[in-house]
C-alpha positions in Angstrom: -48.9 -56.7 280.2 -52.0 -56.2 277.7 -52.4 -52.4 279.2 -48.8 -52.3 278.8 -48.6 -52.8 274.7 -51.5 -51.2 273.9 -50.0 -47.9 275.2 -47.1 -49.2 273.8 -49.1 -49.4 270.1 -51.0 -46.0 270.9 -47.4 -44.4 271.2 -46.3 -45.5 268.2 -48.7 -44.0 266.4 -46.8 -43.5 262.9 -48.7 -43.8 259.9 -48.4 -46.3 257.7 -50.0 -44.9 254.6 -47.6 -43.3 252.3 -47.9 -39.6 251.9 -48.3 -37.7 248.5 -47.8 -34.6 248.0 -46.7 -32.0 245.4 -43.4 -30.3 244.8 -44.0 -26.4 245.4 -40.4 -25.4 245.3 -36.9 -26.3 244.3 -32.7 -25.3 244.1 -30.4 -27.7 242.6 -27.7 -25.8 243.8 -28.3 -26.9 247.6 -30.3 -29.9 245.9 -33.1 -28.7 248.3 -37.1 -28.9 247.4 -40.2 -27.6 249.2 -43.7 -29.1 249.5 -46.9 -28.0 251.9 -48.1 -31.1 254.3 -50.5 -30.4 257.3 -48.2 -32.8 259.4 -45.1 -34.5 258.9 -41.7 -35.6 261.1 -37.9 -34.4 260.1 -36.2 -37.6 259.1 -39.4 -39.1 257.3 -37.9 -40.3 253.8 -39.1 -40.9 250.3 -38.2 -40.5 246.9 -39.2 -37.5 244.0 -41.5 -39.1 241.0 -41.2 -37.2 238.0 -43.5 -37.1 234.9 -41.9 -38.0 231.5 -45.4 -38.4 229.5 -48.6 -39.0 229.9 -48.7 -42.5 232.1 -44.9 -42.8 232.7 -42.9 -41.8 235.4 -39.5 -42.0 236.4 -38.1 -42.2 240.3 -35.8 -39.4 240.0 -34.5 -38.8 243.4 -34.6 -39.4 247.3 -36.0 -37.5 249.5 -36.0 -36.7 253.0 -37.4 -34.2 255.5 -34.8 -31.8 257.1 -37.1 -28.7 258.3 -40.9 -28.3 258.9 -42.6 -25.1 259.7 -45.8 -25.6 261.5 -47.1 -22.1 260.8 -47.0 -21.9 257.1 -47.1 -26.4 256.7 -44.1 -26.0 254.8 -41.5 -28.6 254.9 -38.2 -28.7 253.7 -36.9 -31.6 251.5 -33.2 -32.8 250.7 -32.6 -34.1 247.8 -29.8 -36.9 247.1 -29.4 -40.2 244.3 -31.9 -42.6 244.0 -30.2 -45.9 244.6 -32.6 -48.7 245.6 -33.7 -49.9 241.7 -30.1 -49.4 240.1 -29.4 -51.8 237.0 -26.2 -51.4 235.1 -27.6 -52.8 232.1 -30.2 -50.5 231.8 -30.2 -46.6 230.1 -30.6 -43.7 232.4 -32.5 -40.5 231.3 -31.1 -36.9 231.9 -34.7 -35.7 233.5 -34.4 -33.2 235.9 -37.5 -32.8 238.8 -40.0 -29.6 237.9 -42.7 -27.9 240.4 -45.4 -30.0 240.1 -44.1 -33.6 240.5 -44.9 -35.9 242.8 -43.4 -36.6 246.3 -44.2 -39.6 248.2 -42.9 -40.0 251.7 -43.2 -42.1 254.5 -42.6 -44.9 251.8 -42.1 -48.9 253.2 -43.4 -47.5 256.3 -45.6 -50.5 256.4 -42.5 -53.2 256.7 -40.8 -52.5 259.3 -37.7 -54.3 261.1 -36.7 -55.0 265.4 -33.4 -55.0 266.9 -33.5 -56.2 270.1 -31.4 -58.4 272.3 -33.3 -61.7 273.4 -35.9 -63.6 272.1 -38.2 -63.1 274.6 -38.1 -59.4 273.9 -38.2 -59.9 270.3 -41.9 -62.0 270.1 -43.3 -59.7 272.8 -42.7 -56.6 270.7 -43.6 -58.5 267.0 -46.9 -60.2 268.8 -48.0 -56.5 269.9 -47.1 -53.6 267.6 -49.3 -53.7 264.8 -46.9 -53.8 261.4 -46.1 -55.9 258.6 -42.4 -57.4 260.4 -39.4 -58.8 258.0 -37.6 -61.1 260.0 -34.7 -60.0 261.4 -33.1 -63.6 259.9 -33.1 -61.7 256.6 -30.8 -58.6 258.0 -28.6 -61.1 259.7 -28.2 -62.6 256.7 -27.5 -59.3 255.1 -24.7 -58.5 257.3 -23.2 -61.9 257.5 -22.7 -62.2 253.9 -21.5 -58.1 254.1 -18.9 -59.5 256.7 -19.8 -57.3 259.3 -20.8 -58.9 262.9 -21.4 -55.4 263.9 -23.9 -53.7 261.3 -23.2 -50.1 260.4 -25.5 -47.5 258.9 -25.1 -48.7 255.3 -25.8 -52.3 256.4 -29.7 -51.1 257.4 -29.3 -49.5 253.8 -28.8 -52.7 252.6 -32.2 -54.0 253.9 -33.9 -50.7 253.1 -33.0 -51.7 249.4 -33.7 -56.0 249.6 -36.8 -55.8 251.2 -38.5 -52.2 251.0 -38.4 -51.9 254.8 -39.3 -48.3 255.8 -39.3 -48.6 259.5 -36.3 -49.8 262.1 -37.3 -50.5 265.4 -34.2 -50.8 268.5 -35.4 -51.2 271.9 -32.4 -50.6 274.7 -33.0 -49.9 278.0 -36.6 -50.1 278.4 -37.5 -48.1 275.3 -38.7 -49.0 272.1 -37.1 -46.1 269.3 -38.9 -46.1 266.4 -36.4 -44.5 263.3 -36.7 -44.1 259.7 -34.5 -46.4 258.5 -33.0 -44.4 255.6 -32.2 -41.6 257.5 -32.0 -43.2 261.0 -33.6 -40.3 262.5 -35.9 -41.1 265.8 -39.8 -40.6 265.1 -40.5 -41.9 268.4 -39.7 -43.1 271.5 -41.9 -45.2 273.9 -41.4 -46.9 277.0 -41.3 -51.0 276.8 -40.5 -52.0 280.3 -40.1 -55.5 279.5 -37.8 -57.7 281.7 -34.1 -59.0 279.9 -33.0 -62.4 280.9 -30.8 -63.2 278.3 -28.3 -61.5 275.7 -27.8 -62.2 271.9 -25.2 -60.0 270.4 -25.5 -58.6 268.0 -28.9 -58.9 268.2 -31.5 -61.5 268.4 -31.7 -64.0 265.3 -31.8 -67.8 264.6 -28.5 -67.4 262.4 -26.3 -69.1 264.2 -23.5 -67.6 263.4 -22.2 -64.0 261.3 -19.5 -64.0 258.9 -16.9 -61.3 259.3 -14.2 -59.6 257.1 -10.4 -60.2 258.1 -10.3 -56.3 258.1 -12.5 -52.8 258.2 -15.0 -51.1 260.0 -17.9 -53.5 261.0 -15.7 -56.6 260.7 -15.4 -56.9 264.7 -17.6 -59.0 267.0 -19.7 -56.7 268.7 -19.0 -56.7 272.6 -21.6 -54.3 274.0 -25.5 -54.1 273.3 -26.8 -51.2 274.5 -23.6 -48.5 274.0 -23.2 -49.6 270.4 -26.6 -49.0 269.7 -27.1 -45.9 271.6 -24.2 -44.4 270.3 -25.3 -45.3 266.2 -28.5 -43.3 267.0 -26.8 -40.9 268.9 -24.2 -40.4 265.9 -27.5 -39.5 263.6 -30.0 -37.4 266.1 -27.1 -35.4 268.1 -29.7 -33.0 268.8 -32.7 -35.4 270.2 -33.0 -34.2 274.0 -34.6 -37.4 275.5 -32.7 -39.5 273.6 -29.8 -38.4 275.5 -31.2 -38.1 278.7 -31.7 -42.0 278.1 -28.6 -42.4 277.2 -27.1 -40.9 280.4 -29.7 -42.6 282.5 -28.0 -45.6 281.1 -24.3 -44.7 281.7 -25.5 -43.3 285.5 -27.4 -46.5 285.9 -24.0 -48.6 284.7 -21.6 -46.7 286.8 -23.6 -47.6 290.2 -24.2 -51.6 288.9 
């Protein structure tokens, strides 16, 4: 089992340490944005810091990866509202990003978050990968007072925005998926052959029980584990090959059960 989780930590090998770099490039009319990194994934998120004056900045806008060329280290950026520090009462400027301002990616990447379906699974997986881990009691709480037993996209959101976690990890079917939790795009995918005893839907946490909504999408108690799950990732890497290999592997495997 030790052998096990370290290849387990040596596969998840996504960097904690937020990356800065500078804006090269950038079209407000397809609110797209360049910058030159020797390495980085699509899907890695962050957020555009602009400078008003000497020592003051602004957060201007996220930021996430959509393309990267390894020939020329240039990757692509989209660019969309900044939303995590929003304040009503407060003024808003009218600054608009030049070449030259800062990007930092990768952001929260150091708090990260597990879904997984027993306790078991849960403290094998928090004792072994080496991260800073938010209790999943805080996103059940999240979603319980969101009335939604089943948590949707803009529920993880949510917790992105509470607690500054940058990392969501699911395991389903003997994988561990490591996404950006923005974005909810796969980084990585290990294998985590752990045995399941038990099942806690929707996932494992010591709320006892999740408020739901009389009506609307996410109000319903969530029936399955693994399909639900699959099929949110599936809805936001449509492309990913191996995830969908898993994914039949699963449906194969469920058929013959």
């Amino acid at each position: 089992m030790k052998h096990l989780f370290l290849l387990l930590i040596l596969a998840l090998g996504v960097s904690a340490s937020t990356i800065k770099t500078t804006l090269l490039s950038l079209d407000y009319k397809t609110q797209t944005a360049t910058v030159k990194l020797d390495k980085v994934d699509v899907g890695v998120s962050g957020f555009l810091v602009h400078a008003r004056a000497e020592n003051h900045t602004s957060i201007l806008q996220n930021v996430h990866v959509i393309a990267y060329n390894k020939e020329t280290k240039i990757a692509t950026l989209k660019m969309e509202e900044f939303n995590s520090l929003q304040n009503n009462a407060l003024p808003t400027g009218k600054w608009k990003a030049v070449v030259g301002d800062r990007v930092e990616l990768a952001f929260g990447y150091s708090r990260s978050m597990l879904i997984a379906p027993s306790e078991e699974i849960y403290h094998r997986i928090t004792k072994s990968v080496q991260t800073h881990w938010v209790h999943i009691d805080i996103f059940a709480t999240i979603i319980s007072y969101r009335g939604h037993p089943t948590p949707l996209k803009e529920d993880f959101n949510a917790m992105n925005i509470a607690s500054s976690v940058g990392l969501l990890f699911i395991y389903l079917d003997k994988k561990l998926y490591t996404v950006d939790i923005k974005t909810f795009v796969i980084l990585s995918i290990s294998d985590a052959p752990l045995v399941q005893d038990t099942l806690q839907l929707p996932f494992y946490s010591r709320v006892e029980k999740i408020e739901a909504n009389w009506w609307g999408e996410g109000s319903s108690e969530l029936e399955a584990y693994e399909p639900y799950y699959f099929g949110l990732l599936k809805e936001y890497n449509p492309l990913n090959k191996v995830l969908i290999e898993n994914i039949e592997k699963f449906e194969k495997g469920q058929k013959n059960d």
